[in-house]
LOKEFI-879690 format. One line per 3 residues: their letters; for each residue x, y, z of C-alpha. Coordinates in steps of 0.05 Angstrom, whole numbers, plus 5000, padded with zeros to 4 digits. Layout:
LOKEFI-879690
a = X/Y/Z | ... .
END
This chain:
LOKEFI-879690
xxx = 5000/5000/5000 | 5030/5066/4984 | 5035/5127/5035 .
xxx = 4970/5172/5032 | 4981/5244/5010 | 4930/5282/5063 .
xxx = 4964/5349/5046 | 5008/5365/4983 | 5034/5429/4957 .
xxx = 4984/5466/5008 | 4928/5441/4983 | 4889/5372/5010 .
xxx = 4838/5325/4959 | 4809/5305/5030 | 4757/5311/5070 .
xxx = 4748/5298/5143 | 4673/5254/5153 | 4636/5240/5220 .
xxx = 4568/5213/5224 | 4503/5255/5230 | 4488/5227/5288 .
xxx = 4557/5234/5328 | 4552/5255/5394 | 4599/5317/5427 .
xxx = 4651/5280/5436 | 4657/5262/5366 | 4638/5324/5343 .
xxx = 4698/5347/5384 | 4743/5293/5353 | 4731/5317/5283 .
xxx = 4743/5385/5300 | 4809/5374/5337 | 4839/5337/5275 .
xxx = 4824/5395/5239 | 4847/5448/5284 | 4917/5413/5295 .
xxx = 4926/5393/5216 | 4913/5465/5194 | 4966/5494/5249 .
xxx = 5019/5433/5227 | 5009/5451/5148 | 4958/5517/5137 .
xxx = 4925/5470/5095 | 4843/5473/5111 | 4818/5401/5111 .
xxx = 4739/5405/5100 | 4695/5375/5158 | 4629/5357/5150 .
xxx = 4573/5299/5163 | 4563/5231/5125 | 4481/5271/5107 .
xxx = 4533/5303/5052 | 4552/5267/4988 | 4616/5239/4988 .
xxx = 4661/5296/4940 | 4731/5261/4944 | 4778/5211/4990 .
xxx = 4758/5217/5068 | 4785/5206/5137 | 4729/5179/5173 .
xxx = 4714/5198/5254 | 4678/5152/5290 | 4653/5079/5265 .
xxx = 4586/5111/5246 | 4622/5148/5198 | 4593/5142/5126 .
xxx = 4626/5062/5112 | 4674/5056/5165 | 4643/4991/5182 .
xxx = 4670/4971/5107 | 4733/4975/5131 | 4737/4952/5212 .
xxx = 4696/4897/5230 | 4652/4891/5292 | 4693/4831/5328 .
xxx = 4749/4888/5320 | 4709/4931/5357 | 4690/4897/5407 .
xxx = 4762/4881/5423 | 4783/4952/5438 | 4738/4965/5503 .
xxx = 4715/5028/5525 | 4777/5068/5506 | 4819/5040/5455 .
xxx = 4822/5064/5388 | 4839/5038/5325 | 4873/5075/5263 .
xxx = 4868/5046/5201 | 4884/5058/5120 | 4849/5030/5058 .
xxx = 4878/5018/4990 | 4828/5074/4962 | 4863/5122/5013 .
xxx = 4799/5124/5057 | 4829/5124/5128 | 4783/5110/5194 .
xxx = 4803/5131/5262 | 4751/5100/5316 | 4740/5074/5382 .
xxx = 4679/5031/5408 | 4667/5097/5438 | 4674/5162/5416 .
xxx = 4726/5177/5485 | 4759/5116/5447 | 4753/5152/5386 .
xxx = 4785/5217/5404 | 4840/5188/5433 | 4853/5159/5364 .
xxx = 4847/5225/5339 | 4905/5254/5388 | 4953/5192/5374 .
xxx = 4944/5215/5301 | 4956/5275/5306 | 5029/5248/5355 .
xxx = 5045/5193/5303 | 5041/5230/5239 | 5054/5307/5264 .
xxx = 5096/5308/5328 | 5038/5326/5369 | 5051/5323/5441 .
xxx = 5017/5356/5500 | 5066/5368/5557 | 5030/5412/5596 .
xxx = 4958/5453/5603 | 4994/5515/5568 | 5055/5485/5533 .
xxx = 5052/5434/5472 | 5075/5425/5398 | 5063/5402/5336 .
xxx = 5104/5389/5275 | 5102/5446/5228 | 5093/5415/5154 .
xxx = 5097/5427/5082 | 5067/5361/5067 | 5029/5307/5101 .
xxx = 5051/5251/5077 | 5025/5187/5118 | 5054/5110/5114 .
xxx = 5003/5068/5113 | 4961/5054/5173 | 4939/4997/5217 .
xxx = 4942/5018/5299 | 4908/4989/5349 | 4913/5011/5422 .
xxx = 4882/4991/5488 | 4897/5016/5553 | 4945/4981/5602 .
xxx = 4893/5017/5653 | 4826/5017/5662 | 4826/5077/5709 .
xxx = 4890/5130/5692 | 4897/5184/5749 | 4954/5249/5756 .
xxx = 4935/5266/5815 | 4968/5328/5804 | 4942/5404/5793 .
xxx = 4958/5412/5722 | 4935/5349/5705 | 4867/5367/5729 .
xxx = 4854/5411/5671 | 4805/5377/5625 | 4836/5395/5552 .
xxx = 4901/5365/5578 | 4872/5304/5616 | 4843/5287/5547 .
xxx = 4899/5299/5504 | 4936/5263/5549 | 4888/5205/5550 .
xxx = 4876/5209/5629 | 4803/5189/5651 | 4817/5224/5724 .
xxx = 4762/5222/5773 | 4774/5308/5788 | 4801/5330/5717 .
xxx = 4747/5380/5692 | 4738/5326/5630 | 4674/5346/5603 .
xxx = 4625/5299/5566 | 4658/5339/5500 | 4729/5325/5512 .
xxx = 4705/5249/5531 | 4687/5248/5600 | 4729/5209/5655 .
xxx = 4711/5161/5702 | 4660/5201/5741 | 4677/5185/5816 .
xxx = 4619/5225/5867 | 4683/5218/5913 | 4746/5177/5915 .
xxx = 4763/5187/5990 | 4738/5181/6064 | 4674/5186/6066 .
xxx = 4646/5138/6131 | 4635/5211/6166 | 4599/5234/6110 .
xxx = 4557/5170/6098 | 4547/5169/6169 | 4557/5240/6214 .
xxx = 4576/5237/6278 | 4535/5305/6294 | 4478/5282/6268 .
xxx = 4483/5205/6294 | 4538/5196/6351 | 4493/5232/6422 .
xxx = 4431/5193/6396 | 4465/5121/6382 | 4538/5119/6407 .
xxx = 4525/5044/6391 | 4536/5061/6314 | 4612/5086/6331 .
xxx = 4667/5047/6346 | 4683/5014/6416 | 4746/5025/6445 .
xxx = 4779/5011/6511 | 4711/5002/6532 | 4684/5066/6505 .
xxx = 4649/5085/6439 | 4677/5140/6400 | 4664/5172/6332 .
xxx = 4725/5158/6297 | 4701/5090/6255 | 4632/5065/6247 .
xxx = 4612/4997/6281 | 4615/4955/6213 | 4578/4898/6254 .
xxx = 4516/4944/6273 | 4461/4928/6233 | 4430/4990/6239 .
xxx = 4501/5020/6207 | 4491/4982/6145 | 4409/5000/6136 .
xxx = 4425/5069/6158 | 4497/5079/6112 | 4462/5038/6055 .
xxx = 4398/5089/6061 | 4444/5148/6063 | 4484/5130/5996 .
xxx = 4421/5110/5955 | 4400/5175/5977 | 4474/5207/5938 .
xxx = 4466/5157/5890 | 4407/5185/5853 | 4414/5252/5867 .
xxx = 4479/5249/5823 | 4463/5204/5761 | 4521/5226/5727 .
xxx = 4566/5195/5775 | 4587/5124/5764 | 4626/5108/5832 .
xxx = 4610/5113/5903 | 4657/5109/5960 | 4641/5073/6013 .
xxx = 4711/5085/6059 | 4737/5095/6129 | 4756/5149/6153 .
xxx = 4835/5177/6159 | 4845/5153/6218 | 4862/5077/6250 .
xxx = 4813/5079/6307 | 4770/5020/6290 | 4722/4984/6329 .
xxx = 4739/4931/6369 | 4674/4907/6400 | 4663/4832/6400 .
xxx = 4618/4823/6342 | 4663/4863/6293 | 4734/4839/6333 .
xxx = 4704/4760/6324 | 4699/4779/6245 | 4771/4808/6242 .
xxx = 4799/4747/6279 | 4771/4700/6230 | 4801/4737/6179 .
xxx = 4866/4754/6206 | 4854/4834/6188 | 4810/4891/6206 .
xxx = 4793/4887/6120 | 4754/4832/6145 | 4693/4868/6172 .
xxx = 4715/4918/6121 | 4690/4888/6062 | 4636/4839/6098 .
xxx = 4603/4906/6110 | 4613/4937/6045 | 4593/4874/6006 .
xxx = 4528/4893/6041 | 4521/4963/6010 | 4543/4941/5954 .
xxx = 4501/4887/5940 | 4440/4935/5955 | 4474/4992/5904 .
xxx = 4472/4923/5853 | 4397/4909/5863 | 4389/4987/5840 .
xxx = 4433/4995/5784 | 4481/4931/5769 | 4536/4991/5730 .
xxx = 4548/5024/5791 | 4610/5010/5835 | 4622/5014/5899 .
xxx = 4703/5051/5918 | 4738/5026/5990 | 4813/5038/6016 .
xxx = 4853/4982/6030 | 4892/5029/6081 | 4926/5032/6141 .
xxx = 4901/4982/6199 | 4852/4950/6136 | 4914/4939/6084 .
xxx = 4918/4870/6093 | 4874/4826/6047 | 4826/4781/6093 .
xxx = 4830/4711/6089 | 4757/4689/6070 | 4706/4742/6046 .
xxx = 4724/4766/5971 | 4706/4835/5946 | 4640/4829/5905 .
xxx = 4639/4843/5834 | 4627/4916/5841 | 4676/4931/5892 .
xxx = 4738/4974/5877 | 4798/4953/5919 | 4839/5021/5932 .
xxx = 4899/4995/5965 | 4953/5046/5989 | 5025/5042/6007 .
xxx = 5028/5106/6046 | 5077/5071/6092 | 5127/5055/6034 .
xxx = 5199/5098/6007 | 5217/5106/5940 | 5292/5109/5932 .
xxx = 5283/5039/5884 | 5225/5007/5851 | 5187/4969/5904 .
xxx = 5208/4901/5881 | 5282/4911/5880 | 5276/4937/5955 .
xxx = 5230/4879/5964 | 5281/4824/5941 | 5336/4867/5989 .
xxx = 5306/4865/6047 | 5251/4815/6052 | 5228/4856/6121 .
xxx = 5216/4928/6083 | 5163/4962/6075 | 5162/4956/5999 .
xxx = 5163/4871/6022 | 5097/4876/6054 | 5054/4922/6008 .
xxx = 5076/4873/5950 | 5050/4821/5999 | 4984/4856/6009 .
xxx = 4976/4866/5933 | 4987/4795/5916 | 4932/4780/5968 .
xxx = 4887/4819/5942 | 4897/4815/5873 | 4882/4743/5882 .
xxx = 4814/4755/5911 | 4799/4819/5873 | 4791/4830/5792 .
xxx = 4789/4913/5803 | 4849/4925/5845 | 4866/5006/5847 .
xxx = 4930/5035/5876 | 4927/5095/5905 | 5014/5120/5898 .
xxx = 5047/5180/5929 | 5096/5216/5880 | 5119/5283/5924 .
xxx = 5141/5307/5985 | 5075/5323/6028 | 5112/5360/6085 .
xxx = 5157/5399/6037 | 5117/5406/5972 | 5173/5443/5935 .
xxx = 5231/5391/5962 | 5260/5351/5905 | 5233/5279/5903 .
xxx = 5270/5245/5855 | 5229/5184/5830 | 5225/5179/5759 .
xxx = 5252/5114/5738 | 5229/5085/5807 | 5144/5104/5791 .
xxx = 5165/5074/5717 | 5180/5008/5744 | 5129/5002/5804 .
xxx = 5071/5009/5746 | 5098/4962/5705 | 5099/4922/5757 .
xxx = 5021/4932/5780 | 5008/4918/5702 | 5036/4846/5706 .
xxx = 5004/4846/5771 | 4937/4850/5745 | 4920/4913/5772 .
xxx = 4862/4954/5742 | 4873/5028/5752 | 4927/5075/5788 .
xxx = 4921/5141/5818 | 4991/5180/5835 | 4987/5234/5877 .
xxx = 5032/5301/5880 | 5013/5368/5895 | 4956/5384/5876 .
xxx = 4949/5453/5911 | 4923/5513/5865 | 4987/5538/5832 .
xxx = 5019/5473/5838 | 5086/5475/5845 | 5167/5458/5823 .
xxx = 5198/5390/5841 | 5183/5373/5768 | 5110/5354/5782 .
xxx = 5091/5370/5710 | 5144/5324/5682 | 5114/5273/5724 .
xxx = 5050/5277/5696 | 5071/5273/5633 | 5107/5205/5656 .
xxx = 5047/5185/5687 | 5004/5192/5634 | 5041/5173/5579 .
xxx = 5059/5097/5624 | 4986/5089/5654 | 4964/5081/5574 .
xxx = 5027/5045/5550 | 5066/5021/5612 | 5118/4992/5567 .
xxx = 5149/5062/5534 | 5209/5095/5545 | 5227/5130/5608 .
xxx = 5286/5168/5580 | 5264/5187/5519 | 5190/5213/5556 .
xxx = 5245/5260/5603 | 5281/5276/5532 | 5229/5302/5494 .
xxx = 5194/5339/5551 | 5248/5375/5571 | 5268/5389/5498 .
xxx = 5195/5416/5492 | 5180/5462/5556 | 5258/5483/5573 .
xxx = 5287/5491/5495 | 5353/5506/5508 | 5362/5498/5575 .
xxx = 5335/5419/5576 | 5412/5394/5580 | 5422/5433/5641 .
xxx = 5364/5402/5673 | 5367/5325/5644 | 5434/5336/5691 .
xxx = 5397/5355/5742 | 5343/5299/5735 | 5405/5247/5728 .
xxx = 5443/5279/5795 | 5375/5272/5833 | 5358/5217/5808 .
xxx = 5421/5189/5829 | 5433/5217/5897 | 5372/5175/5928 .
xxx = 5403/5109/5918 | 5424/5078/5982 | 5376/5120/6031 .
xxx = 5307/5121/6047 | 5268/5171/6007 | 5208/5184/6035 .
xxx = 5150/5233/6021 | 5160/5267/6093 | 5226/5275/6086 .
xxx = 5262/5340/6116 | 5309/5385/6081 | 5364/5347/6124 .
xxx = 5343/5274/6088 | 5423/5244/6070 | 5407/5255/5998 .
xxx = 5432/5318/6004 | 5492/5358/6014 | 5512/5429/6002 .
xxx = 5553/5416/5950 | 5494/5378/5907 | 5455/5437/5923 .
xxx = 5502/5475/5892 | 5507/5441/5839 | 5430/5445/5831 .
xxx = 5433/5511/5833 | 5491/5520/5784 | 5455/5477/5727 .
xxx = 5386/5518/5743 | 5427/5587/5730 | 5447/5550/5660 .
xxx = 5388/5530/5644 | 5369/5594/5654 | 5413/5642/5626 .
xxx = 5411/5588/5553 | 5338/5600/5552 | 5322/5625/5481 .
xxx = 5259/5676/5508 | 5231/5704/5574 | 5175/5648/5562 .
xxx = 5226/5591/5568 | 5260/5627/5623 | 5207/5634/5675 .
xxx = 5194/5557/5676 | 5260/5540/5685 | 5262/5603/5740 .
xxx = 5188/5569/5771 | 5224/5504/5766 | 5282/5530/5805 .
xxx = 5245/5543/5863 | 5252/5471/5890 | 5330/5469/5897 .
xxx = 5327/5552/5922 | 5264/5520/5977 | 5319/5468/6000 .
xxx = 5381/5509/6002 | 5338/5564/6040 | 5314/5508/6090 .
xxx = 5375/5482/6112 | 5404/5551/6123 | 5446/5555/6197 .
xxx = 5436/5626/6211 | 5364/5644/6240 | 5375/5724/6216 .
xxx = 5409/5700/6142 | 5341/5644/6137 | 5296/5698/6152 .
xxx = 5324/5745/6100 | 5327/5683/6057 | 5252/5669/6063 .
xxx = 5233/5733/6055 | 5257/5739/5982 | 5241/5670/5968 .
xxx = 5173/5684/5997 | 5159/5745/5934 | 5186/5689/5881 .
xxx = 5133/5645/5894 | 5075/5694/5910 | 5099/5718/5844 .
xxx = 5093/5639/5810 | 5030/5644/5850 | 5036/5580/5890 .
xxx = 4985/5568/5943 | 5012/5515/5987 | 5083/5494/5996 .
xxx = 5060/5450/6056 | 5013/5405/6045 | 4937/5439/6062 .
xxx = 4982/5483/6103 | 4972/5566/6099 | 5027/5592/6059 .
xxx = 5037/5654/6105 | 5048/5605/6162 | 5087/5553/6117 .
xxx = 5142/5622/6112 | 5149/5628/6186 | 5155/5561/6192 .
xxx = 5218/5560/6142 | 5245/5622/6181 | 5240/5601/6264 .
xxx = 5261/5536/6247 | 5328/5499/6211 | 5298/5449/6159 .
xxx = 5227/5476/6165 | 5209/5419/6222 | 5182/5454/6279 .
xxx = 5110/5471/6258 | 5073/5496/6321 | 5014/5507/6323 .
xxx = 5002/5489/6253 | 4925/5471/6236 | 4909/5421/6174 .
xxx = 4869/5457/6116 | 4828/5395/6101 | 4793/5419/6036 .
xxx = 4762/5386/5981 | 4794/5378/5920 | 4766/5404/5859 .
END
C-alpha cells in the first residue's frame, strides 16, 4: 500500500467525515483533527457529516462514519473496550480513526495527530506540533488499548480537562467534560464513613453506631457489625446515589484515621480473617450488593489502608467493589520490588504482599501512589525511573487502575511535578514506553535550550537517592543531600536559565528552580540570614503564584515556619486545611 498524501503542495483532495448522528465528543474529535492539521500545514481540511455526498477521498471519525464499518469489522470493535482506538488505512486512501466509543475515538484522533505530526501535549499551556509542508502518511493499521482501566495524575495541572484528554487520562477530578470524553466520574474517591454516616447528626443519639474502644464508643470508625450502620449507611448513599446520576462510583471508605472498632461482634469477624479488612469488606459487600439490586453499572470505591491493608482471608470483594489499596507507609529510593528482594522485612516487602493477596481475591484492584514530598511540597523527590518500574509492575500484577498523587494545591508547584504527569500519563496508557526518551522530549519541549542543564539535574537527583530512604516526609536534612549537590542544583538551574532562548522559556525554568532555592533556603544555619532568605524566596513564589508549599498548610504560616526553624520541622501550632479537592 502506498503512503496517503493528506496534504500536498498546500492544498488537500480530503475531506474529514463524522456521522450525523455523532455525539459531542465526536463532534469534538473531528474538529480537533482539523484544528491541529491546519496549524501543522495551513492547509484547511473540509469537515462535514456523512448527510453530505461523498466529494473526494475521506478520513472517517467515528465507526458511524459514512462506511467505516466497510473497513473495521465489529469483532474488531468489540476488542478495543471502552477506550481503545483503532487507526486504520484503505487501498482507496479512505482512512478511519475509531473507538467503540467516541472517548475511544478521540484518543485515536490525538495519537494521530502524535504519530504522523509530532503532536505532544506536555502541559495545560505548553505543547507542539510538527510544522509541515506536506502530510505525507505510511500506511496505517494501529490498534491501542489501555494498560489501565482507570488513569489518574493526581496532580494540579493534570486536572485541567483539555490536557487530561489529550493526554488520554480518565481522572476522577480532571474538569473532562462529556465533550472532551468524560472520565471516570467518581461522586468521591476518599473518606467518606463521616459523610455516609455524621457523627453530629448520629453519635449523642446512638453511640452504639461508633466504634468501641477501651471500653468506650467513639466517633472515629463506624461499628461495621451494627446492623442498623449498614440499613442506615446503605439508606444514606442511595440517597447520593440518585441525586447524582452522572456519577458512576461511590465510595464507601473509612475514615483517615486507625481507630477501628473493636467490639466483640466486629473483633470475632477480624479474627477470622486475620485483618480489620475483614469486617471491612463483609460490610461493604452489604452496600454494595443493595447499590447492585438498583443499578448493576454502579461500583462501589473502599481503601485498602492503614490498619485494613491487609487482604482478609475468607470474604472476597464482590463484583462491584473497587479495591483502593495504598502504600502510604512505603519509600521510594528503588522500585518496590528491588527493595523487596533486598530486604525481605521492608516496607516495599509487605505492600507487594498485600497486593498479591488481594489481587488474588479481587479483579478491580486500584493503587492509590504517592509521587511528592507532602511535608515539603517544593523539596526535590526524585522518583522517575522508580514510579516507571512500580507500574509496570502493577500491570503484570493485574492491577486495574492507578492514581499518583503530587501536589495538587492551586498553583501547583516545582519538584518537576509537570514532568511527572507527563510520565504518568504517557505509562498508565502504555506502561511499556520509554522512560528516558518521555524525560528527553519533555524537557526538549517546555525548557528549549536549557533541557541539557536540567536532564543533569534529573540524572544527579535521580542518582543521589540510591542507598537511603526517600520518603514523602522527608526534611530538608534527608542524607540525599549535601551542600555541594545543592550547589550544583543551583549551578545547572542558572544554565538552564541564562541558555533559555525567550523570557517564556526562562520563567519555567526560573518556577522550576524554586525547588533546589526551597531546600538550600531550609537548611540555612543562621536564623537572621534564613529569615532574609525566606523573605525573598517568599515574593518568588507569590509571584509563581503558588498556594501551598505545605501540604493543606497556609502559605503565610508555611514562611514562618521555614524562618523560626532549621529544615522547616518545627510547625507549632500548625492547623490542617482539610479541603476538598476540585
Amino acid at each position: 500500500m502506498k503512503p496517503l498524501e493528506i496534504v500536498k503542495n498546500g492544498r488537500s483532495a480530503y475531506h474529514i467525515v463524522g456521522s450525523y448522528f455523532a455525539d459531542e465528543c465526536e463532534r469534538y474529535a473531528a474538529s480537533e483533527l482539523q484544528k491541529y492539521i491546519y496549524e501543522a500545514t495551513g492547509t484547511f481540511v473540509p469537515y462535514y457529516s456523512d448527510i453530505c455526498s461523498s466529494r473526494s477521498v475521506e478520513i472517517l471519525v467515528g465507526y458511524a462514519a459514512r462506511n467505516a464499518a466497510d473497513y473495521v469489522g465489529r469483532d474488531e470493535l468489540e476488542t478495543l473496550g471502552e477506550e481503545g482506538y483503532l487507526l486504520r488505512s484503505a487501498e482507496d486512501g479512505t482512512v478511519v480513526i475509531c473507538g467503540k466509543s467516541s472517548r475511544g475515538t478521540l484518543y485515536g484522533i490525538y495519537a494521530f495527530l502524535s504519530d504522523c505530526l509530532g503532536f505532544r501535549a506536555f502541559t495545560s499551556k505548553v505543547e507542539k506540533i510538527d510544522h509541515v509542508d506536506q502530510l505525507v502518511i505510511p500506511p496505517l493499521d494501529v490498534r491501542k488499548v489501555p494498560d489501565f482501566e482507570y488513569r489518574d495524575a493526581y496532580f494540579r495541572d493534570a486536572f485541567d480537562g483539555a490536557f487530561a484528554a489529550k493526554r488520554m487520562l480518565n481522572t476522577s477530578v480532571a474538569d473532562v467534560s462529556r465533550e472532551k470524553g468524560g472520565n471516570v466520574k467518581f461522586f468521591s474517591a476518599h473518606h467518606t464513613f463521616e459523610s455516609l454516616l455524621p457523627s453530629r447528626v448520629y453519635f449523642e443519639a446512638h453511640p452504639e453506631y461508633y466504634a468501641l474502644i477501651d471500653g468506650k464508643r467513639v466517633p472515629t470508625q463506624p461499628c461495621l457489625s451494627n446492623e442498623d450502620v449498614v440499613w442506615e449507611m446503605t439508606d444514606n448513599l442511595m440517597r447520593t446515589i440518585k441525586e447524582n446520576p452522572h456519577a458512576r462510583v461511590f465510595s464507601v471508605a473509612q475514615n483517615d484515621n486507625q481507630q477501628y472498632c473493636r467490639c466483640e461482634k466486629c473483633r470475632a469477624i477480624d479474627e477470622k480473617e486475620g485483618s480489620p479488612a475483614g469486617s471491612m469488606i463483609t460490610f461493604v459487600n452489604r452496600v454494595a450488593e443493595a447499590v447492585e439490586a438498583y443499578d448493576p453499572t454502579l461500583l462501589i470505591h473502599t481503601f485498602a489502608y492503614q490498619y485494613t491493608r491487609h487482604a482478609p482471608r475468607f470474604v472476597c470483594p464482590r463484583k462491584n467493589v473497587i479495591v483502593r489499596l495504598c502504600n502510604i507507609e512505603c519509600e521510594w529510593s528503588e522500585p518496590f520490588e528491588v527493595l523487596a528482594k533486598r530486604d525481605p522485612d521492608s516496607e516495599a516487602a509487605a505492600f507487594l504482599g498485600d497486593l498479591a493477596a488481594w489481587t488474588r481475591i479481587s479483579d478491580r484492584v486500584y493503587i492509590w501512589d504517592y509521587a511528592v514530598n507532602y511535608a515539603n511540597y517544593l523539596q526535590p523527590f526524585a522518583n522517575y525511573y522508580q514510579m516507571a518500574e512500580n507500574i509496570r509492575y502493577y500491570k503484570r500484577m493485574g492491577v486495574r487502575g492507578v492514581l499518583m498523587e503530587g501536589n495538587f494545591s492551586y498553583g501547583g508547584g516545582a519538584s518537576m511535578d509537570e514532568l511527572k504527569s507527563y510520565l504518568i500519563s504517557a505509562l498508565l496508557w502504555d506502561s511499556t514506553q520509554d522512560v528516558d526518551g518521555l524525560i528527553d522530549e519533555f524537557l526538549k519541549g517546555v525548557y528549549g535550550k536549557g533541557a541539557p542543564y536540567l536532564r543533569d539535574y534529573i540524572n544527579r537527583t535521580s542518582a543521589s537517592v540510591k542507598g537511603h530512604r526517600l520518603g514523602i516526609y522527608d526534611a530538608p536534612d534527608a542524607p540525599y543531600f549535601s551542600d555541594e549537590e545543592l550547589e550544583e542544583y543551583d549551578r545547572l538551574f542558572c544554565l538552564a536559565r541564562d541558555a533559555a532562548e525567550n523570557d517564556t522559556v526562562r520563567e519555567r525554568i526560573e518556577r522550576e528552580h524554586l525547588a533546589v532555592e526551597y531546600t538550600r533556603v531550609a537548611r540555612t544555619e543562621s536564623d537572621r540570614e534564613r529569615a532574609e532568605a525566606t523573605d525573598a524566596l517568599a515574593e518568588k513564589i507569590l509571584r509563581y503564584r503558588l498556594t501551598e508549599i505545605m501540604e493543606r498548610t497556609n502559605l503565610y504560616d508555611s514562611f514562618d515556619y521555614v524562618k523560626t526553624s532549621r529544615y522547616a520541622k518545627a510547625r507549632r501550632g500548625r492547623y490542617n486545611m482539610y479541603y476538598v479537592v476540585k
